[in-house]
N, C-alpha and C positions, 0 to 999 in steps of 0.2 A: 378233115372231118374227124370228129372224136368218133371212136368206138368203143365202148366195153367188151372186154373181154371176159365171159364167163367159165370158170375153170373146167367145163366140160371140154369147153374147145383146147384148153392146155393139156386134159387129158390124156384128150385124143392123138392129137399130136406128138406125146410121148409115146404113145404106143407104136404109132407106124405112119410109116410117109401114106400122104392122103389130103384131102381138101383142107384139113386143119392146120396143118402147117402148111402147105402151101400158101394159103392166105397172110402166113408173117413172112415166107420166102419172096412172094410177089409185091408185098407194101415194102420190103427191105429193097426194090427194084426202083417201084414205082412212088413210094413214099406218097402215096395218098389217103393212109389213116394213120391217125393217131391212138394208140390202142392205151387205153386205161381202165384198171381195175383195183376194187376193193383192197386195201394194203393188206387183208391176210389173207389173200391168194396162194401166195407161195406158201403160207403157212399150212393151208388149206393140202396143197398137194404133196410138200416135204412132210406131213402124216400119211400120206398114203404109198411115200416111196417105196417102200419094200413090195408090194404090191404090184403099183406101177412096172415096176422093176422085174420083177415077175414076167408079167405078164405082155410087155416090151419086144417089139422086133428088131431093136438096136443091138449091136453090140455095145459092151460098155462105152468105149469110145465114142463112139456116136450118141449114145446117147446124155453123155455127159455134154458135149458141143451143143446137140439139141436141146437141151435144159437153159442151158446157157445166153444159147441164141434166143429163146422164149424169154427168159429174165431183163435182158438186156431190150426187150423191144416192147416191154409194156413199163407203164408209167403207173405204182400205184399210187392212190386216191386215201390220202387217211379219214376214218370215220367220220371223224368229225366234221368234212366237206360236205355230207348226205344226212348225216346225222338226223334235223329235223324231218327227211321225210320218210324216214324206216316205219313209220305207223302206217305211213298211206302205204308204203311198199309192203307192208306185210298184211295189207288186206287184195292186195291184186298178185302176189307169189305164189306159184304153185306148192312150194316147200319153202320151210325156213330157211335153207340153202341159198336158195335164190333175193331172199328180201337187201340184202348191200348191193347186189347188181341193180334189183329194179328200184332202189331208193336211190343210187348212184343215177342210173336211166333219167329220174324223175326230176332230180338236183341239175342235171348237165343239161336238161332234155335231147337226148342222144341216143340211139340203138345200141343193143345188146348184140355181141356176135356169140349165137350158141348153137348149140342142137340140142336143146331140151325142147320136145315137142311138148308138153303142157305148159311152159313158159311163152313158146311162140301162140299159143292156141291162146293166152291171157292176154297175149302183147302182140297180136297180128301184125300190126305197123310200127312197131319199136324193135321186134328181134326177127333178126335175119339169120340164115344160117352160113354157116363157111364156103357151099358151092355157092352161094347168093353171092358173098363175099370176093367170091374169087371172079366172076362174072364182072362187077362192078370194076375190078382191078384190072382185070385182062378184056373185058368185054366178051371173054369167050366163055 
């Protein structure tokens, strides 16, 4: 099953061990999603590295693997796959942010895995959060 991946959840998951990365530690187990996202994701969060970085429970090391291990486990999606339906997605987005995930959502017809609560409250049955996520995976 396709998933998107919304960079909050790659966020998060740099910051600190938690639902959000456990969710790529358990599909790297169980291999039951497919995790795809917008091709400038990583571009999206390599602007925020100092930051990130900052503000990070990793040691460097660790959290260099952990970047890694993130890159290595999502597939992205170049624009041009969703392309036609970024209008429809940027009348159902809570933020311009969000319009390549739910234009991507709308293209694949597929769920979003995030924790933006005004994204889930736009997308109640399309985005799921990462303890949802990990539920689905582990059943627990």
């Amino acid at each position: 099953m396709r998933l998107i991946i919304d960079a909050n959840v790659v966020f998060s998951a740099l910051l600190s061990k938690g639902k959000p990365l456990q969710v790529f530690e358990d599909n790297f187990l169980l291999n039951k999603f497919e995790f795809i996202s917008p091709e400038y994701l990583f571009v999206e969060i390599e602007a925020d590295m100092k930051r990130i970085l900052e503000y990070s429970h990793y040691s460097p090391e660790e959290f260099s693997r952990v970047f890694s291990f993130l890159k290595k486990s999502i597939e992205l999606m170049p624009n041009e796959s969703y392309k036609d339906k970024t209008e429809e997605a940027g009348k159902i987005a809570p933020h311009k942010e969000d319009i390549p995930y739910v234009a991507l959502s709308l293209k694949l017809d597929c769920e979003i895995l995030s924790g933006d609560k005004p994204l889930k409250e736009r997308m109640p049955k399309k985005v799921i959060t990462p303890a949802e996520a990990v539920i689905r995976l582990t059943g627990k």
